[in-house]
NUGUMAR-69082 format. One record per residue (C-alpha): chain; x, y, z. Coordinates in steps of 0.001 Angstrom, whole numbers. Example, Ala and Ser with C-alpha at 12.3 -4.5 7.8 and 13.67 -1.06 7.14 Angstrom:
BEGIN
@ch = A&u = 12300&v = -4500&w = 7800
@ch = A&u = 13670&v = -1060&w = 7140
//
This chain:
BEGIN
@ch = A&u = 5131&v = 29822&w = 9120
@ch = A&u = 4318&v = 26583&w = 7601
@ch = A&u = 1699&v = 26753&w = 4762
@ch = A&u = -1410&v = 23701&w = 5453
@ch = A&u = 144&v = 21733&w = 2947
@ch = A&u = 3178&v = 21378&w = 4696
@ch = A&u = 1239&v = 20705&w = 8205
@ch = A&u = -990&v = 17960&w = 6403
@ch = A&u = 1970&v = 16678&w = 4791
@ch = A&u = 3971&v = 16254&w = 8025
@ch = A&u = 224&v = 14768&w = 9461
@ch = A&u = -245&v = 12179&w = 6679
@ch = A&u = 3838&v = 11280&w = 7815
@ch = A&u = 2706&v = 10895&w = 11430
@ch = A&u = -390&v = 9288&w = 10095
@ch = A&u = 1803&v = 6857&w = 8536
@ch = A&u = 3918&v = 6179&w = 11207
@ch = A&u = 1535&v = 5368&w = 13784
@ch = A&u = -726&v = 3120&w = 11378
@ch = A&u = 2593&v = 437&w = 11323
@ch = A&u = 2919&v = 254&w = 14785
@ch = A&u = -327&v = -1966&w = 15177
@ch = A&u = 1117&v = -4011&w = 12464
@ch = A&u = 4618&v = -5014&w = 13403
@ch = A&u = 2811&v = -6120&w = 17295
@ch = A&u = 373&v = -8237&w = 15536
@ch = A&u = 3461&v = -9587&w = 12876
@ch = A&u = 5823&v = -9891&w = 15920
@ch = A&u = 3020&v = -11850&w = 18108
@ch = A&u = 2368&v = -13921&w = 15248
@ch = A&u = -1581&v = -12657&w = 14973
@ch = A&u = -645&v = -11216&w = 11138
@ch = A&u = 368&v = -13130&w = 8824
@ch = A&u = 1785&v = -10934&w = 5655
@ch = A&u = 1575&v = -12408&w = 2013
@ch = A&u = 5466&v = -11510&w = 1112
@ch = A&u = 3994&v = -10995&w = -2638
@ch = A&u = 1896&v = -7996&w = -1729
@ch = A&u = 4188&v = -5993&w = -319
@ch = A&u = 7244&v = -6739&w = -2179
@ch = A&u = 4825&v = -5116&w = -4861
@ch = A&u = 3575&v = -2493&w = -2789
@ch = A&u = 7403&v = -1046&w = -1344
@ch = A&u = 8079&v = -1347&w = -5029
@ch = A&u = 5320&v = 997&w = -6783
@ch = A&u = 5422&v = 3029&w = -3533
@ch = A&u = 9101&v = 3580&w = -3913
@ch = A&u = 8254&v = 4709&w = -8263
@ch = A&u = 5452&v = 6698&w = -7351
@ch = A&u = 7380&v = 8898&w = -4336
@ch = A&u = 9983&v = 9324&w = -7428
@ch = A&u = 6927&v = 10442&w = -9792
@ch = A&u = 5342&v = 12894&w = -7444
@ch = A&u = 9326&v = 14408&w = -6326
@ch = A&u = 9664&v = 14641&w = -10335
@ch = A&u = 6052&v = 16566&w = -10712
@ch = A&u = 6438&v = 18601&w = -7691
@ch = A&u = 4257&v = 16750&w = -5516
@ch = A&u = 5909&v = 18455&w = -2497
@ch = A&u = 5042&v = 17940&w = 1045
@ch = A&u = 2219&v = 14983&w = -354
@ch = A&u = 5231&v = 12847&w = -1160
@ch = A&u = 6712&v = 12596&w = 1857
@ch = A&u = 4402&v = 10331&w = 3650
@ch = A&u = 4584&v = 7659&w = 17
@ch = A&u = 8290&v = 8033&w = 275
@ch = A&u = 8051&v = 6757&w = 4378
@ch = A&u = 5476&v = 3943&w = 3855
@ch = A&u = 8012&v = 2687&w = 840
@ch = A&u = 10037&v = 1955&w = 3328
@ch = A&u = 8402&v = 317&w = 5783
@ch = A&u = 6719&v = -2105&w = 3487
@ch = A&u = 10328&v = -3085&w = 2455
@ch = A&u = 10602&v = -4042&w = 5704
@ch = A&u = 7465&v = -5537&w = 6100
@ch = A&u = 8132&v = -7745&w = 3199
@ch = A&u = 11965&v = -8874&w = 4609
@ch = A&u = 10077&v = -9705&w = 7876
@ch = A&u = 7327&v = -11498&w = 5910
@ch = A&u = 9843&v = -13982&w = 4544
@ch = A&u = 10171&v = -15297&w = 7699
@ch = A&u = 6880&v = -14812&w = 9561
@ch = A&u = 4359&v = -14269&w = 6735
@ch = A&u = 1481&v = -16325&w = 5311
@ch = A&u = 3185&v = -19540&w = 3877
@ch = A&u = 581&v = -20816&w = 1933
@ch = A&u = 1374&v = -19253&w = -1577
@ch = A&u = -1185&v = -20311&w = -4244
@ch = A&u = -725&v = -20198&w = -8120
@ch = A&u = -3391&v = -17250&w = -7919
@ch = A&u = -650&v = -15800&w = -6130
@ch = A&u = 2155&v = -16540&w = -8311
@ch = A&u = 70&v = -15184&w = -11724
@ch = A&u = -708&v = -11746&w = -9523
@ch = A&u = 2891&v = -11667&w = -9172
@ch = A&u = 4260&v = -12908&w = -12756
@ch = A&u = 1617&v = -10293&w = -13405
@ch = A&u = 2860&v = -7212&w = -11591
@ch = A&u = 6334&v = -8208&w = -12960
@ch = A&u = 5190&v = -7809&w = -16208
@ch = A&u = 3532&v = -4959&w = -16011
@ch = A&u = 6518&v = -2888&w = -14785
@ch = A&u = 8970&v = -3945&w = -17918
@ch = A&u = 6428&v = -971&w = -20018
@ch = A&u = 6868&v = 942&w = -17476
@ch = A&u = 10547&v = 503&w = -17225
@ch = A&u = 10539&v = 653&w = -21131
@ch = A&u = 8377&v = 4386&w = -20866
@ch = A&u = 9983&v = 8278&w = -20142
@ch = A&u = 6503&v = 9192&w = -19808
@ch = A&u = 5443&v = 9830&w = -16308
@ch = A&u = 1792&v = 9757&w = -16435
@ch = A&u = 1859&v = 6183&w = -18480
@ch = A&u = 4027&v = 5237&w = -15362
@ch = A&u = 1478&v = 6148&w = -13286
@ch = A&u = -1486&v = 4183&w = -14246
@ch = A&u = 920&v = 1014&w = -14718
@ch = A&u = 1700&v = 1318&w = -11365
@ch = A&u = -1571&v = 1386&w = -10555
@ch = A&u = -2233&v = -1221&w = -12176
@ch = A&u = 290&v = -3307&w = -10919
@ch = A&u = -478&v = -2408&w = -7638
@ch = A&u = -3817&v = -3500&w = -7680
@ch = A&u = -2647&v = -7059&w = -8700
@ch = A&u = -249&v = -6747&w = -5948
@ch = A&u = -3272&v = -6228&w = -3629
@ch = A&u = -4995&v = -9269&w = -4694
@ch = A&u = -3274&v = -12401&w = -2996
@ch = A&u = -3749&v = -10148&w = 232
@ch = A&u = -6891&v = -9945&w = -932
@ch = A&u = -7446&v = -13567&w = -1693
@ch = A&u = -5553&v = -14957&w = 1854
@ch = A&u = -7698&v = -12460&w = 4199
@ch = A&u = -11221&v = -13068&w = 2887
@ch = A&u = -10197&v = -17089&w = 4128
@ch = A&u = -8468&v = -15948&w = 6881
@ch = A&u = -9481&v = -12324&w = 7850
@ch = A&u = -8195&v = -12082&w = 11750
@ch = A&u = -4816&v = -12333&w = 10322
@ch = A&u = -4357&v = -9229&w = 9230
@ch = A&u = -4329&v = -6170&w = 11084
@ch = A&u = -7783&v = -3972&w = 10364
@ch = A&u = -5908&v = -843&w = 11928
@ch = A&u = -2979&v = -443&w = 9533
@ch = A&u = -5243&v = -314&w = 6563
@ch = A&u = -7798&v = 2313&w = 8249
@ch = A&u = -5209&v = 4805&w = 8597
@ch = A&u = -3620&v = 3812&w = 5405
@ch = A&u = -6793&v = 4915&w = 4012
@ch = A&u = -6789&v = 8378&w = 6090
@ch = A&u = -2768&v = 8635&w = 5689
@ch = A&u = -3086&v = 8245&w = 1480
@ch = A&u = -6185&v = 10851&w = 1764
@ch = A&u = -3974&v = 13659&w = 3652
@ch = A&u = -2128&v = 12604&w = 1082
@ch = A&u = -4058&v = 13905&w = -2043
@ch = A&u = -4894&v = 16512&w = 582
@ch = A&u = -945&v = 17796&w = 951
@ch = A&u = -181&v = 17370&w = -2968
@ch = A&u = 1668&v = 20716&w = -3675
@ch = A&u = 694&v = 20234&w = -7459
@ch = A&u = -2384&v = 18593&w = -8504
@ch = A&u = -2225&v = 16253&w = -11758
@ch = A&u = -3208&v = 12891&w = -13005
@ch = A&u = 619&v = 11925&w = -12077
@ch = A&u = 413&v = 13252&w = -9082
@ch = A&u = -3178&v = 12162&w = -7979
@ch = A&u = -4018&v = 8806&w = -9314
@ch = A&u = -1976&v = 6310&w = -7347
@ch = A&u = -3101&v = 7768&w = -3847
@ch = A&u = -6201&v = 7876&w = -4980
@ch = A&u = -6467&v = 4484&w = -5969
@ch = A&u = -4991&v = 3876&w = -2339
@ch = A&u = -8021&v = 5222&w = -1025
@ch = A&u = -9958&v = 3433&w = -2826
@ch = A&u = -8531&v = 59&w = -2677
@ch = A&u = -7881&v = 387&w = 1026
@ch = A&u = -11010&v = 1344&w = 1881
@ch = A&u = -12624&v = -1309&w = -88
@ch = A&u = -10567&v = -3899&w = 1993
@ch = A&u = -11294&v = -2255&w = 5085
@ch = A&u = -14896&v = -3034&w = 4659
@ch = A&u = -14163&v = -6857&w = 3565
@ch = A&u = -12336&v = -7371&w = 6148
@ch = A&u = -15150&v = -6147&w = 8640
@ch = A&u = -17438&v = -8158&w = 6628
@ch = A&u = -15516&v = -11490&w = 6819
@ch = A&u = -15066&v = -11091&w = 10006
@ch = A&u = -18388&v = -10939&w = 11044
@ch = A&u = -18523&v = -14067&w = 8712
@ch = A&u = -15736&v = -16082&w = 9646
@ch = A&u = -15201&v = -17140&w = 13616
@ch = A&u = -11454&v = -15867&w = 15172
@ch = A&u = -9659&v = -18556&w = 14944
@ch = A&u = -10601&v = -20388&w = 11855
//
């Protein structure tokens, strides 16, 4: 029999799984609008910090960061094409910025320095989403990030091994989605569909 971890683990995978589906309707029907930036960023740092939490024996907690790598890979390719098209320089720095950032971390052996880099970079990454949704916030899909917020919680729930490698970039997930969650519900009450 399966120990919880496991079960949440495989939950936080079908967490993840469903919480796209929402997405690629609203991309496909041309209601979301991706900023490519973001989650070139995000598939990136995803795709490092599945690799950090396999190398600490993050176990079943893994899994689900490993998935959503992924899929914002292929959010991103789609983005090219479909995505938000109005790139500022704002944007450009964030991304110069998370660039930057990962040449210590490509330059470091030490996992937990990794860690917060990538956390770092991934919070720049967050921020021409950020900056395009509080102008435009219909055109991105509330849904995806709710469960992302839930998903990256089962997350720190399924961890096999707790540690600051381990821990700190779902956590920040939590955080960072959640925040947007609530701006988004905020600007929307703000800002009339459509505009």
């Amino acid at each position: 029999m399966a120990d919880y971890k496991t079960i949440v683990g495989v939950i936080a995978v079908g967490v993840a799984s469903v919480s796209y589906i929402p997405y690629f309707r609203n991309l496909f029907a041309g209601k979301t609008k991706p900023h490519a930036f973001s989650w070139l960023v995000w598939g990136i740092l995803n795709a490092i910090a599945f690799a950090g939490q396999i190398h600490d024996k993050g176990g079943a907690g893994a899994w689900s960061v490993g998935l959503t790598a992924a899929v914002m890979f292929v959010i991103f390719a789609v983005s090219l094409q479909r995505g938000e098209k109005d790139i500022k320089p704002f944007d450009w720095f964030c991304l110069a910025g998370a660039g930057i950032a990962l040449v210590p971390w490509l330059l470091t052996s030490e996992p937990l320095a990794s860690i917060i880099l990538i956390t770092v970079i991934d919070a720049l990454g967050f921020l021409p989403t950020v900056r395009k949704s509080f102008n435009k916030p219909h055109q991105e899909t509330l849904t995806t990030f709710l469960l992302s917020t839930f998903k990256y919680s089962l997350v720190v729930i399924a961890l096999q091994h707790y540690s600051l490698v381990t821990l700190l970039f779902p956590v920040s997930l939590v955080i960072m989605n959640g925040l947007f969650v609530g701006m988004l519900l905020i600007r929307r009450r703000q800002v009339p569909q459509g505009r």
